[in-house]
N, C-alpha and C positions, 0 to 999 in steps of 0.2 A: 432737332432743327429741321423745317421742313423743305425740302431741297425747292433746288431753283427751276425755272421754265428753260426749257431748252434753248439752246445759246442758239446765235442765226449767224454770227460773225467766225472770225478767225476759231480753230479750238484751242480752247482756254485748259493749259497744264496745268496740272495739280497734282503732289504729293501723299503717297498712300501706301509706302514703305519705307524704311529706314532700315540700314545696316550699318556698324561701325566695328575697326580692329582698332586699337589705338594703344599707343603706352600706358595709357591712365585705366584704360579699360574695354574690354571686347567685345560687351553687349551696349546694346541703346542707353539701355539703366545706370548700369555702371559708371560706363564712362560720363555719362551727365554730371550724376551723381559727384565724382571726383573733378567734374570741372566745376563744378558752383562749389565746393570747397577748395578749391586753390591748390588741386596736388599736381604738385612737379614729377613728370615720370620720366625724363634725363637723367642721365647717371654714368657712373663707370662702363664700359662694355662688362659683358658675360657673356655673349656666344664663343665655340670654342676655335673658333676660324677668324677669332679677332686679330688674330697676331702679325696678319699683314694689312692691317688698317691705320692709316697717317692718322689717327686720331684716337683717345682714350675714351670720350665723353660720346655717348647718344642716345637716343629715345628707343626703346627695343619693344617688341611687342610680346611681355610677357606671357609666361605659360601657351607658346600657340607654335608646335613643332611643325614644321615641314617638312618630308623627306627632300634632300635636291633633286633625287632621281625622280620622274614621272611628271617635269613640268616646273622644278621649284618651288620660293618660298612666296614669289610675287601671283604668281598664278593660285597659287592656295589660299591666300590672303583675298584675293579678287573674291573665289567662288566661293568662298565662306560667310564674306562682307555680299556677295548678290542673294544665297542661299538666306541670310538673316531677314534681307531686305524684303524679299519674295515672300517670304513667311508671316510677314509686320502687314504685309498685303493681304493675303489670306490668298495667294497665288498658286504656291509651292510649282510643283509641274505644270507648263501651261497646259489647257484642255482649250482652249477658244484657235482663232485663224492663228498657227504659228507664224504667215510670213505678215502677220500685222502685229506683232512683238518684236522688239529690234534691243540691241544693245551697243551700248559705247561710252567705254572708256579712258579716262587721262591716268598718264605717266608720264615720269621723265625718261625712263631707260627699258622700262620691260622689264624682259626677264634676264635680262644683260648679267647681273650679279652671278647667275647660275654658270656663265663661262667662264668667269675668274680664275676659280682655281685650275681647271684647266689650265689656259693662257700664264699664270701664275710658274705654273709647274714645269711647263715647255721652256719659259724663260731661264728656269733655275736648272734644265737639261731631262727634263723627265722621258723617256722616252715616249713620241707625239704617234709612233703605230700603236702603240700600245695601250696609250690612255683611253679609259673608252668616250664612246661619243655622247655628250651632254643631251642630245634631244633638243629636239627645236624651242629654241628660246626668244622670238622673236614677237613685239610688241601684240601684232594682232592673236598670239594664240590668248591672251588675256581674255580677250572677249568671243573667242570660239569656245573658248573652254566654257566660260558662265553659259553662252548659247547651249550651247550639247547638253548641260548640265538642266538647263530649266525649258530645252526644246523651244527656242526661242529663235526661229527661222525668217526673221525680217532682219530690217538693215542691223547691220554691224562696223565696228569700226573703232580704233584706236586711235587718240587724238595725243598729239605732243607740243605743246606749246609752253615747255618750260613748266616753271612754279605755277601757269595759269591754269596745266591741265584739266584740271577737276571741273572749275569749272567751265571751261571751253568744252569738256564734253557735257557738262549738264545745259548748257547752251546747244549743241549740236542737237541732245535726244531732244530737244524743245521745240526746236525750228525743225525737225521731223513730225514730231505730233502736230504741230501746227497745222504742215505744208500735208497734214492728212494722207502723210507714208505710210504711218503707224498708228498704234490704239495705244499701245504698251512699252516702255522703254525701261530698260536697266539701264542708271548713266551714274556714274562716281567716279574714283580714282585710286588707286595702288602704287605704293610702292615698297622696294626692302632696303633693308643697308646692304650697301657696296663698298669696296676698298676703291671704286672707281671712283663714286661721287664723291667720299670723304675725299679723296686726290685733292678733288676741283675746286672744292670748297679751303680746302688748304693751300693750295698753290696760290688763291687769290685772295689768303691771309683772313680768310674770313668767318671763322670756326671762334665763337666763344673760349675763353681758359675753363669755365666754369658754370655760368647759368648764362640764360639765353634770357634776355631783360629787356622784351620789349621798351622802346619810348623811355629809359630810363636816362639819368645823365651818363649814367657809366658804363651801358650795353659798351659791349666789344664783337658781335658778332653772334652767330646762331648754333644751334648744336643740332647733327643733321639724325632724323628720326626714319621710320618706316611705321606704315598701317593701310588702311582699308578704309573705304566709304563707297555705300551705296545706296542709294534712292531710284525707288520707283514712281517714276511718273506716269501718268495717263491723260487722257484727254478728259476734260470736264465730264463729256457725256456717257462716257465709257465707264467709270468710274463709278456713275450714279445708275447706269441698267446693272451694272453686275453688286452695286451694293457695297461699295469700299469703303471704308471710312477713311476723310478727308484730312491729313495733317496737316497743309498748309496748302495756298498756290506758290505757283513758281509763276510771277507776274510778270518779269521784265529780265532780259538779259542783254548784253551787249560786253564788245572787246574793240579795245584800241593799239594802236601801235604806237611808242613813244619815237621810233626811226631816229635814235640817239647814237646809241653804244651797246656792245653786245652785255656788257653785265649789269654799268652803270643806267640808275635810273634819267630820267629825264629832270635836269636840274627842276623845273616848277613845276616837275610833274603831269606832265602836258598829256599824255597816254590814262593815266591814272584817273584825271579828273575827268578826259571825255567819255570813259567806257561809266564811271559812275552816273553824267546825267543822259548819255544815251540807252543808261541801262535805264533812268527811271523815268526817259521820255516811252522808250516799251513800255513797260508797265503801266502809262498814263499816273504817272504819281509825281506829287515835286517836293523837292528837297524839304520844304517845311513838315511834311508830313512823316518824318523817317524817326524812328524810335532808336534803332540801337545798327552800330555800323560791325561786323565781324573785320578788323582789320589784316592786313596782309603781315603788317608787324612784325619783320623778323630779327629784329634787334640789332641788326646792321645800321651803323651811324648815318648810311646813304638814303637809306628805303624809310626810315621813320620820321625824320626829318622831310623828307619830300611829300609822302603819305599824309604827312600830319597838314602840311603845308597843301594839299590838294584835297583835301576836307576841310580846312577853313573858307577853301574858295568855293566848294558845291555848296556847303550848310553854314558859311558865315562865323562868324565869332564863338555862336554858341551851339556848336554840332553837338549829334544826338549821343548817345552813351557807347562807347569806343571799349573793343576790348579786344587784344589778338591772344585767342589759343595757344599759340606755338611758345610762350614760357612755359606753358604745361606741356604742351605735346614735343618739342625740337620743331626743328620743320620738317613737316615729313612729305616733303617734295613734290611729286605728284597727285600725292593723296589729298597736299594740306585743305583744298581750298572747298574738296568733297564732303572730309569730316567737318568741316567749317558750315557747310551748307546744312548737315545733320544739326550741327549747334544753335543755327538760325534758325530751324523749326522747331526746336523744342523750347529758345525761348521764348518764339510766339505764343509758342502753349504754356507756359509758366509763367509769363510775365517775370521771367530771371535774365539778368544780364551778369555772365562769369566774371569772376575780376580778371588782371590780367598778373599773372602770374611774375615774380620779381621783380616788378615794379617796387622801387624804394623812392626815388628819387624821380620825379619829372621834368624833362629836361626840357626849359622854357622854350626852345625852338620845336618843340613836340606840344603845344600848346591846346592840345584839345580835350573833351571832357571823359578822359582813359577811365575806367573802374577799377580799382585796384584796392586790394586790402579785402573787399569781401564782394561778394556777390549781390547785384543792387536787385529790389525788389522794383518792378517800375513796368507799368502798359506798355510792351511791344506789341505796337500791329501789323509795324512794316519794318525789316530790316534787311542792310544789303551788305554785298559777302565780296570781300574786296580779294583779289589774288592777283598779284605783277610778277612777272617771270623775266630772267633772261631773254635778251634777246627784242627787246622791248616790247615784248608780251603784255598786256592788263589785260584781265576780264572781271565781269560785276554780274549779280544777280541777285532778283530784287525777291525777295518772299513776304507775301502775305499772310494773315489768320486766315483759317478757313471759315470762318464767319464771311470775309470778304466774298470767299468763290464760291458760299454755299455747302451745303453738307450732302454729304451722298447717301446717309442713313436715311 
């Protein structure tokens, strides 16, 4: 495809690596692969430090050990999902201006999990001179770490905005390359299992007994996961002098505030629906044109009902092909909205839209057009990537084909 004339306006993001850890699977391939077949990867625990976790059921990221010593399992999860992502780029080490490469990352906690047992131990009388010291575990070493790792000496930064993180930092590295900070950006999300966040989600009664069932009649609730998601974005032009090959643009993004309630969403969804069409007034695109929506969907009676009810109102009666990951994945908190954003670009490229995992029953107040049962075959050119958090957190982000931005071959 023959690339485009050089742009004169704003720079134009585009997508030119991909990294993903996830339950279902820890390469690009994989895990695709097992979301267009419908595999559930929630389940009983198996780590062996489950014993002080309020909860039995969660999304774990198989075969992928972390020592806790030298940084933890979130920070290793990070630099493995940026090392993939780098690599999809044809990046590896950077060699170009290190401080026009930047990085930045969503979580909910960091590396917090990694002080548990500690704290845990102290609690139950361990002696606190003695125990040795965890090593700094604090949200920004996530993104110093992938920096060090890929020599990546521009803006950095750890973004926490609840369930929206992922994308509020793929929002962040965007409005960097834009505002022509940067050429180069690592931006995704991370997180692990903690007996913290199982706590929270428990305490507020809101932990699935058994599958996590998006939009169904009988969801009870989510089952809480951990993984990794990274994408490399660059600037249109960047991209096309050094030769990248284009997987999608990153066209439109935007977040709102629902200024409701710290957990509850906003009854009509008021936060949800404005960060969706301010996401797809950035991108100059309008609602008619939207192929397939990645939904936030976490099988809570509050969020799927309101979700569902705040896409009738952007896209009307007959919204575009609706499906949320997290029956496959759990929610995997900080991370969800990053692997989510992985998932939109590769159904651009397939023209696949995932079903949505235990989905039986739809539950007519969720009344939109859910996928469910198999994976639809159908033209995605534009789709958007819904993430609402605590706190009345939403953010949105619109991806294009790369036919739209042009090819950098």
């Amino acid at each position: 495809m023959a690339a485009m004339a050089a742009q004169t306006g704003p720079a134009r993001v585009v997508v030119t690596g991909l990294g993903v850890l996830t339950p279902i699977g820890t390469t690009v391939a994989g895990f695709w692969d097992a979301a267009v077949r419908g595999v559930v990867g929630t389940g009983p625990l198996t780590r062996p430090d489950a014993a002080d976790f309020p909860a039995a059921l969660a999304g774990e990221v198989a075969g992928f050990d972390a020592p806790r010593a030298g940084g933890g399992r979130s920070l290793a999860l990070a630099r493995a999902a940026a090392a993939a992502a780098a690599a999809d780029a044809g990046i590896h080490r950077w060699t170009g201006d290190p401080y026009r490469a930047g990085v930045c990352l969503g979580t909910l906690l960091g590396s917090r999990a990694g002080l548990e047992p500690a704290v845990t131990g102290f609690h139950r009388g361990a002696d606190a001179q003695g125990a040795p010291y965890p090593g700094p575990r604090a949200a920004p070493d996530l993104t110093d770490a992938v920096a060090r790792e890929l020599g990546f000496l521009g803006p950095g930064l750890a973004v926490a905005t609840a369930c929206a993180s992922g994308n509020s930092a793929l929002a962040h590295a965007a409005d960097t390359i834009r505002a022509g900070r940067a050429d180069v950006m690592i931006a995704g999300g991370v997180d692990e299992l903690s007996s913290g966040i199982m706590m929270m989600f428990s305490s507020l009664r809101s932990l699935a007994p058994d599958f996590l069932r998006p939009f169904d009649r009988d969801r009870a609730g989510l089952i809480v996961s951990e993984g990794a998601a990274a994408l490399v974005l660059e600037s249109y032009e960047h991209a096309r002098r050094r030769g990248a090959h284009v997987h999608a643009e990153l066209a439109g993004w935007a977040s709102a505030s629902d200024a409701h309630h710290m957990t509850a969403p906003h009854p009509q969804g008021s936060g949800a629906r404005r960060s969706m069409l301010r996401a797809l007034k950035s991108a100059g695109i309008s609602p008619d044109r939207v192929d397939h929506v990645s939904a936030h969907g976490t099988g809570t009676p509050s969020n799927d009902r309101v979700e569902a009810q705040a896409l009738r109102d952007v896209f009307g009666p007959r919204t575009p092909a609706v499906t949320s990951l997290k029956g496959a994945l759990g929610h995997t908190q900080g991370a969800a909205s990053a692997i989510e954003a992985v998932a939109c670009v590769l159904a651009l490229r397939d023209g696949v839209v995932p079903p949505t995992a235990n989905l039986v029953d739809l539950d007519p107040e969720c009344d939109v057009d859910v996928v469910r049962g198999h994976a639809r075959e159908t033209p995605v050119r534009v789709a958007v990537n819904n993430a609402f958090g605590f706190g009345g957190n939403t953010a949105c982000t619109v991806f294009t084909r790369p036919s739209t931005a042009g090819s950098a071959r």
